[in-house]
SEVEX-819680 format. One line per 5 residues: number of its first residue (from 1); for each residue x, y, z of N, C-alpha, C. Coordinates in steps of 0.2 Angstrom, whole numbers, plus 5000, padded with zeros to 4 digits. Layout:
NUM	X:Y:Z:X:Y:Z:X:Y:Z | ...
REM end
This chain:
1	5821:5425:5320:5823:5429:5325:5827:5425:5330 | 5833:5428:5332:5838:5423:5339:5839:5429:5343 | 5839:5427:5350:5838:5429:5355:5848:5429:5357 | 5850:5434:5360:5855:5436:5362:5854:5434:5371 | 5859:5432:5372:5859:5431:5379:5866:5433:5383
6	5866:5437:5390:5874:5440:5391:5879:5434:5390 | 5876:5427:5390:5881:5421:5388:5886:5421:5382 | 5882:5426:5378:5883:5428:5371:5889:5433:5370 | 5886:5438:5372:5888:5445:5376:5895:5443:5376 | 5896:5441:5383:5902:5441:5384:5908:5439:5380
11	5903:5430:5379:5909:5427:5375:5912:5430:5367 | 5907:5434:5365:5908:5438:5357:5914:5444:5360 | 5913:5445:5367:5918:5454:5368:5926:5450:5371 | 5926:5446:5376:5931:5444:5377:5936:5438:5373 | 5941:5439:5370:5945:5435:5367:5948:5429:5371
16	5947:5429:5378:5950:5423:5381:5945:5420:5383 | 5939:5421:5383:5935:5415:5384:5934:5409:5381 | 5934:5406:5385:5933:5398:5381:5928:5397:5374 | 5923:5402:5375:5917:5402:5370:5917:5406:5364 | 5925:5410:5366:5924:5415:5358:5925:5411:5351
21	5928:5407:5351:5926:5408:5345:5920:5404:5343 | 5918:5400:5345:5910:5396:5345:5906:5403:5343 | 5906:5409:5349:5901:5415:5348:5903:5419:5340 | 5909:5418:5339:5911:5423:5331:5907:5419:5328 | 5908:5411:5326:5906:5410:5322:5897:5409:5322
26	5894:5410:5328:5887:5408:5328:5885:5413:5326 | 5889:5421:5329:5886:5427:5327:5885:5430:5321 | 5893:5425:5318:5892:5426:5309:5887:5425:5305 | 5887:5417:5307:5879:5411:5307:5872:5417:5305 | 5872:5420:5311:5865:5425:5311:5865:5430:5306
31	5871:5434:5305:5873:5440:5302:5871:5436:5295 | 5875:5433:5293:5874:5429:5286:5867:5426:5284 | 5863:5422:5288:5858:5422:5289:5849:5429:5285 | 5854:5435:5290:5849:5440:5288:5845:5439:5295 | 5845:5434:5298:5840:5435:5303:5840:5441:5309
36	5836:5443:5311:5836:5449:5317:5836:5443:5326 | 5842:5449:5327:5844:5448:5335:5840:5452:5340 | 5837:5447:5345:5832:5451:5349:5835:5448:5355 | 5835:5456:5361:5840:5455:5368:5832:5459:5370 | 5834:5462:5378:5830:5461:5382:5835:5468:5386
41	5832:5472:5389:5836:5477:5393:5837:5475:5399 | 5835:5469:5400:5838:5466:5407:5847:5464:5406 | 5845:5461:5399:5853:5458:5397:5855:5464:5396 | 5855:5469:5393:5860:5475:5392:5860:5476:5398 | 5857:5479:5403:5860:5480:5408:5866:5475:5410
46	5865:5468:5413:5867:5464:5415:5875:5463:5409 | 5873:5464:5403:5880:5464:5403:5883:5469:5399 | 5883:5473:5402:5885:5481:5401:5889:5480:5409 | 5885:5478:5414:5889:5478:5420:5893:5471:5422 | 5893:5468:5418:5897:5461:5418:5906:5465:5413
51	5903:5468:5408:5910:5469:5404:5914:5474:5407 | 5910:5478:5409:5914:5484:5413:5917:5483:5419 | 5913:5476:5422:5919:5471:5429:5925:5469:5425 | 5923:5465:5421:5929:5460:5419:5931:5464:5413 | 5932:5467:5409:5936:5469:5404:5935:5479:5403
56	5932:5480:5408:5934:5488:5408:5927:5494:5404 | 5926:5499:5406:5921:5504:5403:5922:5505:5397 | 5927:5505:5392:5927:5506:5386:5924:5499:5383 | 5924:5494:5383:5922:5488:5382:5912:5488:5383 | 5911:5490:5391:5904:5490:5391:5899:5495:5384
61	5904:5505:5386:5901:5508:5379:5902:5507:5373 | 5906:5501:5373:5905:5500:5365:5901:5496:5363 | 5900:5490:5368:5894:5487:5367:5887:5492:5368 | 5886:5494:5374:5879:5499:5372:5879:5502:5366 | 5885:5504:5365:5882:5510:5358:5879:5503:5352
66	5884:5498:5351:5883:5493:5348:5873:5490:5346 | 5872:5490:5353:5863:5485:5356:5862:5490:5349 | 5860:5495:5349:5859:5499:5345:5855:5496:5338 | 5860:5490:5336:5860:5487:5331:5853:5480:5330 | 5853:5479:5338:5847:5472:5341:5840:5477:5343
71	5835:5473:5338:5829:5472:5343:5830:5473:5350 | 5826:5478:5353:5827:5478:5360:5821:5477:5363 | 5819:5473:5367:5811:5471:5370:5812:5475:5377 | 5811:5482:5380:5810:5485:5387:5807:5480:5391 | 5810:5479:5398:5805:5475:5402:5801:5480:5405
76	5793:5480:5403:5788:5483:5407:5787:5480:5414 | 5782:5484:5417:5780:5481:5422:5777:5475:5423 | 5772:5474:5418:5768:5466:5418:5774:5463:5417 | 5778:5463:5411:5785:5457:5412:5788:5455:5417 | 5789:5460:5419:5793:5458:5424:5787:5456:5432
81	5783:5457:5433:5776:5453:5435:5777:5446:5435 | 5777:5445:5429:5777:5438:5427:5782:5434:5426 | 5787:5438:5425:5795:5434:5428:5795:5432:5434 | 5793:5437:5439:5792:5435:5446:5789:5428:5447 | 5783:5429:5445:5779:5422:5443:5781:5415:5441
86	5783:5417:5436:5788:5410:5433:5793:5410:5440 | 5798:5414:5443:5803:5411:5447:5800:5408:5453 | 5796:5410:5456:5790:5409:5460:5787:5400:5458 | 5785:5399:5455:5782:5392:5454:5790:5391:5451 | 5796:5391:5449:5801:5384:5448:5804:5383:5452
91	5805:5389:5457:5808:5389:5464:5816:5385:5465 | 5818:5386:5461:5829:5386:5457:5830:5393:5458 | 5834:5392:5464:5841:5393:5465:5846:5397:5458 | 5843:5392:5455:5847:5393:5447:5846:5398:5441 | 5840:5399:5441:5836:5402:5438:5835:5410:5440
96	5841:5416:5436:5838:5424:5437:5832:5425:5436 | 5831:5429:5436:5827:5436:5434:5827:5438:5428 | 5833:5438:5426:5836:5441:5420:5833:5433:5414 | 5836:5426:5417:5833:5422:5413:5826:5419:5410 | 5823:5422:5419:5816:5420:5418:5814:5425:5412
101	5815:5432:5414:5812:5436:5406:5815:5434:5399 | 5819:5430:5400:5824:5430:5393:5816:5424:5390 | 5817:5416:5394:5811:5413:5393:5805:5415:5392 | 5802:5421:5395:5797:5424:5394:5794:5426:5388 | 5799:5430:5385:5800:5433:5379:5803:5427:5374
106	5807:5423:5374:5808:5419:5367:5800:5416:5367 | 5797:5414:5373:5793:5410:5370:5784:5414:5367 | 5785:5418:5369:5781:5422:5368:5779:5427:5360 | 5787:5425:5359:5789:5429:5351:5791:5423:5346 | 5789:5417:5350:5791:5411:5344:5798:5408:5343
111	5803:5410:5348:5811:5411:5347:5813:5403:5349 | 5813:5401:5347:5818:5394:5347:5826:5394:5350 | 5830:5398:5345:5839:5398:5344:5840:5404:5349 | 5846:5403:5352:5849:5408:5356:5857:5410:5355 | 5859:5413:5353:5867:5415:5354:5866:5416:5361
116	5872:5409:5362:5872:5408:5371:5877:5402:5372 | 5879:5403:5380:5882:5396:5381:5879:5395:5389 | 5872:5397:5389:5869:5396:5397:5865:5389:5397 | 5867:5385:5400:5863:5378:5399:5854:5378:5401 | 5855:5384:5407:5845:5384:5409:5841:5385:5404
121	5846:5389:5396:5842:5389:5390:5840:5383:5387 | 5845:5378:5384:5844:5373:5384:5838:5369:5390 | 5840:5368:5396:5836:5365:5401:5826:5366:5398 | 5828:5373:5397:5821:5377:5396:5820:5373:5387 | 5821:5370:5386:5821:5367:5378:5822:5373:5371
126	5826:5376:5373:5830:5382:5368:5835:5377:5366 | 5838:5379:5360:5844:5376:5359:5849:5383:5356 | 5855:5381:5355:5861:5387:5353:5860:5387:5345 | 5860:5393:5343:5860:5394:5335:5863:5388:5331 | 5862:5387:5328:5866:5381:5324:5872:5384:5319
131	5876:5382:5319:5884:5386:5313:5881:5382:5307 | 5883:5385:5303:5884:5382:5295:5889:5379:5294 | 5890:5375:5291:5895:5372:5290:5896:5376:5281 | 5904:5379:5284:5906:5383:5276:5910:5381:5273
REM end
């Protein structure tokens, strides 16, 4: 399983970002793979509202109809409990809400790799999907 993160998000929907094409081919990586992509409803929020600043409404509803396609993990109450918790003891400035449950959740579901380009992932000892070499 790989964890989807709006790092991902973004750089897969926008063509001018410096990380697209890293994101096509990690996403392919995944897809070819077979393995299942797991996101969080904190991130669909978060970039559903990031796409529709920066690249417009039709872009955000194409990615929601899209999540469709990912594992989606609802953030409950306890989750988000406990997000609190972890932001609370690392006390970073640097560190969402949105990230603490992302960590929450990989580590809890065994998730190592992430389509991303967020370094607190890494920081947190995640690493980025690895590409194949084709």
């Amino acid at each position: 399983m790989i964890f989807l993160d709006t790092s991902g998000v973004y750089a897969l929907a926008d063509k001018d970002d410096q990380n697209h094409e890293s994101a096509l081919r990690m996403f392919d990586t995944v897809v070819r793979s077979g393995e299942e992509i797991l996101t969080h409803s904190y991130v669909l929020v978060e970039s559903a509202a990031l796409l529709q600043k920066r690249l417009g409404s039709e872009i955000a509803l194409t990615f929601l109809k899209e999540a469709d396609s990912f594992t989606i993990r609802w953030v409950s109450p306890e989750l988000q409990c406990d997000a609190v918790g972890y932001l609370e003891e690392r006390r970073s400035s640097k560190i969402s809400l949105v990230d603490a449950v992302s960590f929450l959740v990989m580590r809890r579901d065994g998730i190592t790799e992430y389509l991303g380009f967020d370094q607190h992932f890494v920081d947190e000892g995640f690493r980025e999907v690895k590409l194949k070499r084709g």
